[in-house]
N, CA, C and O atoms as a MOPAC input file, in Angstrom:
PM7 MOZYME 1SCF
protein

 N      0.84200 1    -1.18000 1     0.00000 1
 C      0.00000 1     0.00000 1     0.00000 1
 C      0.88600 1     1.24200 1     0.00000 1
 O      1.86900 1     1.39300 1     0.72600 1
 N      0.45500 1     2.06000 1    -0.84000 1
 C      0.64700 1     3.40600 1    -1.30000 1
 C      1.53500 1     4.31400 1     0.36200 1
 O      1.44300 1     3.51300 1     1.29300 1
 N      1.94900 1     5.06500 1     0.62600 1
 C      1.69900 1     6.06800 1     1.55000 1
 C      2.15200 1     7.31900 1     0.83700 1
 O      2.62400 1     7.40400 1    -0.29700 1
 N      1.87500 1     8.45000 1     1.87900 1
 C      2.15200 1     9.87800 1     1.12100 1
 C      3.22600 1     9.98900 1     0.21600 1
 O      3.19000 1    10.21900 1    -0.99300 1
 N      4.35900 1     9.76000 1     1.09600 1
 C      5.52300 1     9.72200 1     0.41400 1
 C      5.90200 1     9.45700 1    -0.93900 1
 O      6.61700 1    10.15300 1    -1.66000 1
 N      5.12800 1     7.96300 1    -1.29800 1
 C      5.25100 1     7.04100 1    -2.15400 1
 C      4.28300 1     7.86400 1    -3.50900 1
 O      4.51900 1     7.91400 1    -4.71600 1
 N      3.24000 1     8.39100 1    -2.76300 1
 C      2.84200 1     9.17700 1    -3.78700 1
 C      2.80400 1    10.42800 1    -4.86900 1
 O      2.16700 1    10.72200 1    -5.88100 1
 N      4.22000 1    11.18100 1    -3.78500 1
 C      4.61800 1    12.42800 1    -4.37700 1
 C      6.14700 1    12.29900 1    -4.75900 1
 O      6.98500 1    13.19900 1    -4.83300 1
 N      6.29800 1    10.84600 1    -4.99600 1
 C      7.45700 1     9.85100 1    -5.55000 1
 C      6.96800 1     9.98000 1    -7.37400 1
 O      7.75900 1    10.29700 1    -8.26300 1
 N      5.32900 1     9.60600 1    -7.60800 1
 C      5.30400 1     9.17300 1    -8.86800 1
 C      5.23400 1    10.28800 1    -9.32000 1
 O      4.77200 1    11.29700 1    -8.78700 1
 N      5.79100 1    10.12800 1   -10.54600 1
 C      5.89200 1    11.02100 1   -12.07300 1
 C      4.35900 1    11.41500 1   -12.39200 1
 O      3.65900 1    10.41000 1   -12.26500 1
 N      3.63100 1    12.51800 1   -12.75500 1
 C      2.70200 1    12.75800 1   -13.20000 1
 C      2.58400 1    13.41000 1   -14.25000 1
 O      1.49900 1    13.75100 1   -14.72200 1
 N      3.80900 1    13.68500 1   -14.78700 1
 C      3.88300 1    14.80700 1   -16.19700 1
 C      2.61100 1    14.02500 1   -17.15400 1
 O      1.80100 1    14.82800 1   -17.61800 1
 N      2.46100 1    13.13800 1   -17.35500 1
 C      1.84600 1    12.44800 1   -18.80100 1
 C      0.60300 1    12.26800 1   -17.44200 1
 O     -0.24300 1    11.82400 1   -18.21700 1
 N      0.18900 1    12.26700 1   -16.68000 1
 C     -1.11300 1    12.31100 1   -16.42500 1
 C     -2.25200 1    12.90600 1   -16.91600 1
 O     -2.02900 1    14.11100 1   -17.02500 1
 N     -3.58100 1    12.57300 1   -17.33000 1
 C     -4.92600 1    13.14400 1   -17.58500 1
 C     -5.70100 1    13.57300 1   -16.95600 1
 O     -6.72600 1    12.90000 1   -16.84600 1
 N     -5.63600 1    14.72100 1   -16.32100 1
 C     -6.68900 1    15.35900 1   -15.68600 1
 C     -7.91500 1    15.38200 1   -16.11700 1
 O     -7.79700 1    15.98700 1   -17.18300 1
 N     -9.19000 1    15.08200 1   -15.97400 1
 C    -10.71900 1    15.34100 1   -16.39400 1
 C    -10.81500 1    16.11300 1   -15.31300 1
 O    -10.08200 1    16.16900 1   -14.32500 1
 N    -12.16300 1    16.93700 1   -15.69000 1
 C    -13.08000 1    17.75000 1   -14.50900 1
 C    -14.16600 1    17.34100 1   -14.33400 1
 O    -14.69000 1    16.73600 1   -15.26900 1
 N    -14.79900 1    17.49100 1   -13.26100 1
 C    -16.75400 1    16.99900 1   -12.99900 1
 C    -17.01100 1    18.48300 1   -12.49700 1
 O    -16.22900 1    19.25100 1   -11.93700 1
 N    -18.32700 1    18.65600 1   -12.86100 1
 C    -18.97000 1    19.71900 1   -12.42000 1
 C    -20.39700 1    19.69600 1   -11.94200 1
 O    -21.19300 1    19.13800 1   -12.69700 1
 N    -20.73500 1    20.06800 1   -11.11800 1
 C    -21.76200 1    20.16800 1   -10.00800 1
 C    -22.77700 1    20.94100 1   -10.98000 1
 O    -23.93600 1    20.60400 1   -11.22200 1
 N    -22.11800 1    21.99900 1   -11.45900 1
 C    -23.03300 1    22.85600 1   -11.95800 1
 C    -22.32300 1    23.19500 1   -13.38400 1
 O    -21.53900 1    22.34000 1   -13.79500 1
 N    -22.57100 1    24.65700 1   -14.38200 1
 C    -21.80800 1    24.89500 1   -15.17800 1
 C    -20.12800 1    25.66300 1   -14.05300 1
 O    -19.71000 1    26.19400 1   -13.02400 1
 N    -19.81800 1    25.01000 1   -15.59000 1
 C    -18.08100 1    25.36200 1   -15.52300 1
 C    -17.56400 1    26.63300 1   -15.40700 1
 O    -16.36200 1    26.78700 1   -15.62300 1
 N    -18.36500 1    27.71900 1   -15.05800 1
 C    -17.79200 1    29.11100 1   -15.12100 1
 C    -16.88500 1    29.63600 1   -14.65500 1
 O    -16.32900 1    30.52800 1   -15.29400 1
 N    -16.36500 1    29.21200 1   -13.21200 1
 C    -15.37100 1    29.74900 1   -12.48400 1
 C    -14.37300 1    28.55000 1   -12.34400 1
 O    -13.61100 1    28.74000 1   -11.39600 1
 N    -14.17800 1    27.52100 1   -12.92000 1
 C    -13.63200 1    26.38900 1   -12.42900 1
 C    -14.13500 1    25.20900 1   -11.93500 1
 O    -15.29100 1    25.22000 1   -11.51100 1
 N    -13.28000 1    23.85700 1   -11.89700 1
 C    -13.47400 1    22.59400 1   -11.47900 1
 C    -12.55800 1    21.91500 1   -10.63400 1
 O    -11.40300 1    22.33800 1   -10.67400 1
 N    -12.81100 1    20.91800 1    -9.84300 1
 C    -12.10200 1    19.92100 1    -9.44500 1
 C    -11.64200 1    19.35000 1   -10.44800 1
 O    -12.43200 1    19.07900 1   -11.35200 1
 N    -10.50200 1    19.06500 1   -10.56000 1
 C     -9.79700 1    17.73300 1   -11.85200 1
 C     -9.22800 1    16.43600 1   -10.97700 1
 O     -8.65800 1    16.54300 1    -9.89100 1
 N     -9.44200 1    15.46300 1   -11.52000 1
 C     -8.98100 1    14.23600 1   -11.05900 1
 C     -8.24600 1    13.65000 1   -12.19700 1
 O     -8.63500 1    13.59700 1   -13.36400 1
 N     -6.93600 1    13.14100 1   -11.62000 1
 C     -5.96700 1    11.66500 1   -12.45900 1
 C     -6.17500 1    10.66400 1   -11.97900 1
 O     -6.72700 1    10.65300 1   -10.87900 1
 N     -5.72600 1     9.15400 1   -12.77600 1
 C     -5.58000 1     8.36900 1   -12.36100 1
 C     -4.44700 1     8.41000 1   -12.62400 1
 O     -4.20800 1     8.64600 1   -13.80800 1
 N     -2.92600 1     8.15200 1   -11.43600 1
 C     -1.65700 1     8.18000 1   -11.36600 1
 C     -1.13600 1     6.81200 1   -11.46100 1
 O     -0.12500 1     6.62600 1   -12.13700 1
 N     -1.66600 1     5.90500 1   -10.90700 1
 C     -1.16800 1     4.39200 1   -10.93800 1
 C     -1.92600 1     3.93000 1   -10.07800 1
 O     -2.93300 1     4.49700 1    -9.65200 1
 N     -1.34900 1     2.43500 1    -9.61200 1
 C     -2.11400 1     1.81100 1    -8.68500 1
 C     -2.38600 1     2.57800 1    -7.44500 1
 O     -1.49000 1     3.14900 1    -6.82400 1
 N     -3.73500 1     2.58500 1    -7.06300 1
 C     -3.84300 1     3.02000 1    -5.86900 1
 C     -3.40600 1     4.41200 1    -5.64000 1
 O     -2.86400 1     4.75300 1    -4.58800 1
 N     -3.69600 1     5.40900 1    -6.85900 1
 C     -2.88200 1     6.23500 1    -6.82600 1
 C     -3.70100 1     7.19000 1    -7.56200 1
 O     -4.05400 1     6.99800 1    -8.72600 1
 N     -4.15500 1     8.75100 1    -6.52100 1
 C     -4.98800 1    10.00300 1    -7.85200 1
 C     -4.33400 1    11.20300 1    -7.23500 1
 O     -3.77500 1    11.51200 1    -6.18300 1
 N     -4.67900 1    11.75300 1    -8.43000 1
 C     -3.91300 1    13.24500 1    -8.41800 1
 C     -5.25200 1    14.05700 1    -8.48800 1
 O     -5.94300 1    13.82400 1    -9.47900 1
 N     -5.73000 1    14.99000 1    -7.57200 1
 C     -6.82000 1    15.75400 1    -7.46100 1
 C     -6.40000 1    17.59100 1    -7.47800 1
 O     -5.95000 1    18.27100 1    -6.55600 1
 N     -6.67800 1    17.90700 1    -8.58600 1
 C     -6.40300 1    19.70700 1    -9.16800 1
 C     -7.61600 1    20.21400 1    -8.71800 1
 O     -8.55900 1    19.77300 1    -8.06100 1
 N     -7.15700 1    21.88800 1    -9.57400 1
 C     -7.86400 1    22.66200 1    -9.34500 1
 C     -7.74900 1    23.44400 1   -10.76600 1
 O     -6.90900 1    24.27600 1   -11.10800 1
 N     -8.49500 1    23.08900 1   -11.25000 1
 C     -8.93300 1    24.16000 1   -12.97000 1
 C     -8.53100 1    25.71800 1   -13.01300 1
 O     -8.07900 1    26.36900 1   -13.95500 1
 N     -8.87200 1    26.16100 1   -11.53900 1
 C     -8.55300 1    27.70800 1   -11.51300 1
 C     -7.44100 1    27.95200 1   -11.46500 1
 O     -7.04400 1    28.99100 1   -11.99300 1
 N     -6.35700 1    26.89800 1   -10.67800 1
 C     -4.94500 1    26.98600 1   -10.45600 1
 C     -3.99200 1    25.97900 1   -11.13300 1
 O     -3.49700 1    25.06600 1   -10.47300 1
 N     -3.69700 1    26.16500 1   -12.63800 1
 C     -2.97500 1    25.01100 1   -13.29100 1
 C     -2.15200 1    24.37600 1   -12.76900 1
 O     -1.97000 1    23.16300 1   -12.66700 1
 N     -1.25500 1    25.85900 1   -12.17600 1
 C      0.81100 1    25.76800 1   -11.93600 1
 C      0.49300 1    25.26500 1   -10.73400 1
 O      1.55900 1    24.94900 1   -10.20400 1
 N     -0.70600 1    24.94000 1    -9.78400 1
 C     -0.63300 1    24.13200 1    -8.42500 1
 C     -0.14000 1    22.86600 1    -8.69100 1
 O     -0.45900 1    22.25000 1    -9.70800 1
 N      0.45400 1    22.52800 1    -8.03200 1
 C      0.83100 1    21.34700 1    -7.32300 1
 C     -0.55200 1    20.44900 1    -7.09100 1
 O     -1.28300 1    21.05600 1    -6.30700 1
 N     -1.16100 1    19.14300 1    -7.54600 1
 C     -2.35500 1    18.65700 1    -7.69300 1
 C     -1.88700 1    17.53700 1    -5.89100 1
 O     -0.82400 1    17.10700 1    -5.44200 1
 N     -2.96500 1    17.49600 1    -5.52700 1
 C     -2.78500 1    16.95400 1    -3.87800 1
 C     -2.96300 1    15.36500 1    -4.41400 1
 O     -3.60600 1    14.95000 1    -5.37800 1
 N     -2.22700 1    14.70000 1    -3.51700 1
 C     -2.24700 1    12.91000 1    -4.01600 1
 C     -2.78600 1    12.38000 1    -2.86000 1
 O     -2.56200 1    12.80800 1    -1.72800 1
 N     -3.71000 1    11.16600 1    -3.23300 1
 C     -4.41100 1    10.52400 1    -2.40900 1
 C     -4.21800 1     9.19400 1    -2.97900 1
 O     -3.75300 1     9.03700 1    -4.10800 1
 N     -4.66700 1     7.96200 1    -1.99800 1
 C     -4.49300 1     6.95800 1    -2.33700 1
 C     -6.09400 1     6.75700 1    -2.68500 1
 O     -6.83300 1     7.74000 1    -2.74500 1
 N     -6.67600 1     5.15800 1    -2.95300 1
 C     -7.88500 1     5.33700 1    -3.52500 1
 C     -8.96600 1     5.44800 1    -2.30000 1
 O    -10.12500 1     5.84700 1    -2.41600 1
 N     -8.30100 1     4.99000 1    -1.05700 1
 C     -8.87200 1     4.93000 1     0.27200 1
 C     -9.46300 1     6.10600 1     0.91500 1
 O    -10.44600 1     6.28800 1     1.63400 1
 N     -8.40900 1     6.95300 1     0.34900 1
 C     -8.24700 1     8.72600 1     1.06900 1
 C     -9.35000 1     9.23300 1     0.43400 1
 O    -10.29700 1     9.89900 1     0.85100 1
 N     -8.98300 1     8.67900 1    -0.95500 1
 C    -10.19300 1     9.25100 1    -1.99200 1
 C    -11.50100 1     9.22700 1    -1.46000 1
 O    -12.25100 1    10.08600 1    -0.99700 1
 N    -11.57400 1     7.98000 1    -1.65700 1
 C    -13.36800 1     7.57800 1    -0.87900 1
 C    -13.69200 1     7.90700 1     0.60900 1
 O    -14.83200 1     8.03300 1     1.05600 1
 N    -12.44800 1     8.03800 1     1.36900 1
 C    -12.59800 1     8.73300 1     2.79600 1
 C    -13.64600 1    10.46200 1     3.14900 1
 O    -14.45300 1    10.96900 1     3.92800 1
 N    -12.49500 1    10.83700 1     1.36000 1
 C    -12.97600 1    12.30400 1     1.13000 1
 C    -14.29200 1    12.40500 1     0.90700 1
 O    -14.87800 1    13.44900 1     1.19500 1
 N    -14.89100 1    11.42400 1     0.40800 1
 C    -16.27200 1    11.18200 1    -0.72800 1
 C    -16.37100 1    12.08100 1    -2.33800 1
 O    -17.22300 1    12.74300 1    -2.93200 1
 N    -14.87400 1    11.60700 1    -2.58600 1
 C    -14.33800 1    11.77700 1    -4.18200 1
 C    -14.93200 1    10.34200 1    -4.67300 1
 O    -14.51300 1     9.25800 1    -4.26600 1
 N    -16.04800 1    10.53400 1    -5.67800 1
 C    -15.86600 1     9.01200 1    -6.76600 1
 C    -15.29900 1     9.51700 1    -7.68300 1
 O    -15.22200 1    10.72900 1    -7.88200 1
 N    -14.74000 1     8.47900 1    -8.48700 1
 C    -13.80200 1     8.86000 1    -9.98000 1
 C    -14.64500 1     8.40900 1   -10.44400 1
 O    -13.91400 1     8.03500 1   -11.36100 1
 N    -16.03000 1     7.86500 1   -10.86400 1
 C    -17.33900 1     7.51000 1   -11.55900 1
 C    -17.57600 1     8.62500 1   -11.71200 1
 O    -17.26300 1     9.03700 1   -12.82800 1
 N    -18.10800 1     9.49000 1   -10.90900 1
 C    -18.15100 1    11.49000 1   -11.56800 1
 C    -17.47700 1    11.55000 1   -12.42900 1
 O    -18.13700 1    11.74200 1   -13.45000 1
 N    -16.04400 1    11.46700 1   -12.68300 1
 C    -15.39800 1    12.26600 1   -13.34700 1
 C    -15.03100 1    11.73100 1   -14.61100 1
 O    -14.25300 1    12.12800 1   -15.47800 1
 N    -15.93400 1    10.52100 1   -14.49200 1
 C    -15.93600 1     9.61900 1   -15.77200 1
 C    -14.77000 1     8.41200 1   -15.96500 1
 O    -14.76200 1     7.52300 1   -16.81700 1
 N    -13.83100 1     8.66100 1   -14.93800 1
 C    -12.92600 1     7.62200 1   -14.38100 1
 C    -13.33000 1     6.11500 1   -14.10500 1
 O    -13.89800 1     6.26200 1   -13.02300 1
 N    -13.39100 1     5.00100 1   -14.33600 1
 C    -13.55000 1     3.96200 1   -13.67900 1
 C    -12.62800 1     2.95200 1   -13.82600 1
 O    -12.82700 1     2.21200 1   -14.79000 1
 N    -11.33000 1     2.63500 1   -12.88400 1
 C     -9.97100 1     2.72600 1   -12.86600 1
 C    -10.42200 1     1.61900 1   -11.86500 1
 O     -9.58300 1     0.99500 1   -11.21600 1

């Protein structure tokens, strides 16, 4: 199993961000990757040059992030 560390270890350059939206897209979205096993990269549309926060898939669902929103099913 994944831990923080391990996760801001993987490479994400070639990652795919998608967005889900609650509502329309006007001011921005949440973006989600799938990074690898056990492994997502969660952005912010408004802030490219951020640094995207890494979660494992546990943290994810802890948060009540599905990647089924975001059209993900990994």
């Amino acid at each position: 199993m994944l831990d923080g560390s391990d996760l801001y270890a993987l490479d994400i350059s070639g990652a795919s961000f998608v967005k889900a939206c609650g509502g329309p897209c006007t001011e921005g979205c949440v973006t989600l990757a799938w990074i690898g096993e056990d492994a997502w990269a969660l952005g912010d549309s408004k802030q490219p040059d951020a640094q995207p926060l890494r979660f494992t898939t546990a943290e994810l669902d802890a948060a009540g992030v599905d990647p089924v929103r975001f059209g993900l099913n990994v």
